[in-house]
C-alpha positions in Angstrom: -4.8 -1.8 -7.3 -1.0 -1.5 -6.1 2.0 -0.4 -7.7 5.6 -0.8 -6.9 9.0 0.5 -7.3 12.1 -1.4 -6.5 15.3 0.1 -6.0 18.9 -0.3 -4.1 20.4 -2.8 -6.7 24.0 -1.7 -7.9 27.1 -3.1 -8.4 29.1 -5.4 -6.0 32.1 -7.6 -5.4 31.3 -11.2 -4.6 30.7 -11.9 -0.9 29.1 -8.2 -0.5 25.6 -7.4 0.5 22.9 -5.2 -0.9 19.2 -4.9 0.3 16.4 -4.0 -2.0 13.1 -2.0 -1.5 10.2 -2.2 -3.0 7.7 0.6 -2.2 4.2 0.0 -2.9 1.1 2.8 -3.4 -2.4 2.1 -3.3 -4.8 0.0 -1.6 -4.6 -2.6 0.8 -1.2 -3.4 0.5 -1.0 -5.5 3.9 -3.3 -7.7 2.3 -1.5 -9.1 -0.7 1.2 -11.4 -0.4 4.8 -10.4 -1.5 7.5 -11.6 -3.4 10.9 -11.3 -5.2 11.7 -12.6 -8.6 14.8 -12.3 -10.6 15.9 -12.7 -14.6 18.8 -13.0 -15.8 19.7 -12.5 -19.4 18.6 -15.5 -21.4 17.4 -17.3 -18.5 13.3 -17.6 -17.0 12.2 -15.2 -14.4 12.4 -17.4 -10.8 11.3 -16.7 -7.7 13.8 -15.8 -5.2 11.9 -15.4 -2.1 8.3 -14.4 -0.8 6.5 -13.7 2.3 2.8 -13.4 3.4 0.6 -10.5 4.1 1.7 -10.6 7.6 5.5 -11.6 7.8 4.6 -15.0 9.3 5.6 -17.2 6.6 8.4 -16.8 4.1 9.4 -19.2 1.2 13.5 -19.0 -0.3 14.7 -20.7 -3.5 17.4 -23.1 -2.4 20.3 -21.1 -4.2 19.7 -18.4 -1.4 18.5 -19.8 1.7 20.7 -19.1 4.2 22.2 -15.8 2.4 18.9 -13.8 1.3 16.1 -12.4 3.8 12.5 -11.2 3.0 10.7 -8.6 5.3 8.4 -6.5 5.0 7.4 -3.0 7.1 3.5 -2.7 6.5 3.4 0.1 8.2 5.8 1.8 6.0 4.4 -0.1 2.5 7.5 -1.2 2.0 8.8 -5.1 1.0 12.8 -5.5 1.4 15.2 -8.2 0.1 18.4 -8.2 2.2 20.9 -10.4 0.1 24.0 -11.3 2.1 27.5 -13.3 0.7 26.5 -12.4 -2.7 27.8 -14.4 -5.6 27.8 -13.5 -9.3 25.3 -15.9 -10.3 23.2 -13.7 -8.4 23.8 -11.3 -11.2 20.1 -10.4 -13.1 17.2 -7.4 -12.6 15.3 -8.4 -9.6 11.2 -7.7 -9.4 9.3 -7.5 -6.8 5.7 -8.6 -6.9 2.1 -8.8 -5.4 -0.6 -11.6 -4.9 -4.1 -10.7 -3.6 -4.7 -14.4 -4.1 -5.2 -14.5 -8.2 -1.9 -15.1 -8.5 1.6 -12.9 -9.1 -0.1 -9.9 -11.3 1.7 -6.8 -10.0 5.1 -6.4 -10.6 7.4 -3.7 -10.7 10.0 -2.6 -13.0 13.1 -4.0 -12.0 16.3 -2.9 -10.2 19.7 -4.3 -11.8 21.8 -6.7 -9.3 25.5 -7.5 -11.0 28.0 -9.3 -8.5 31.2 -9.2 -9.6 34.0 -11.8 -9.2 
């Protein structure tokens, strides 16, 4: 029903910034619910932050409220992650993903944050 891209993760020295995109094609996409999970090696794939179908709600894990800020441009099908005073245990691949209420079953294929000290 939707697919997404992510992209804008690089490299970056602690206390940098880097924002994420994830571009989304097919149907309905201001509809779903959005959100961005990360993984890092050897450790479960958490949510990070996530925002409803119209911007008017957003949810942060606690280890970047504060730092990290969801948005998303409807109008441009796009969901961003701006991620501010970055620290290296910030350092995983970051997903975004999409919830047309059955749940977090669209997700794209990653885009590699490392934060260096």
């Amino acid at each position: 029903q939707v697919q997404l891209v992510e992209s804008g993760g690089g490299l970056v020295q602690a206390g940098g910034s880097l924002r994420l995109s994830c571009a989304a094609s097919g149907r309905t996409f201001s509809s779903y619910a959005m959100g961005w999970f990360r993984q890092a090696p050897g450790k479960e794939r958490d949510i990070v932050a996530a925002i409803n179908w119209n911007g008017g709600s957003t949810y942060y894990a606690d280890s970047v409220k504060g730092r990290f800020t969801i948005s998303r441009d409807n109008a441009k099908n796009t969901v961003y992650l701006q991620m501010n005073s970055l620290k290296p245990e910030d350092t995983a691949v970051y997903y975004c993903a999409a919830d047309n209420t059955t749940g977090w079953n669209t997700w794209g294929q990653g885009t590699q944050v490392t934060v260096s000290s």
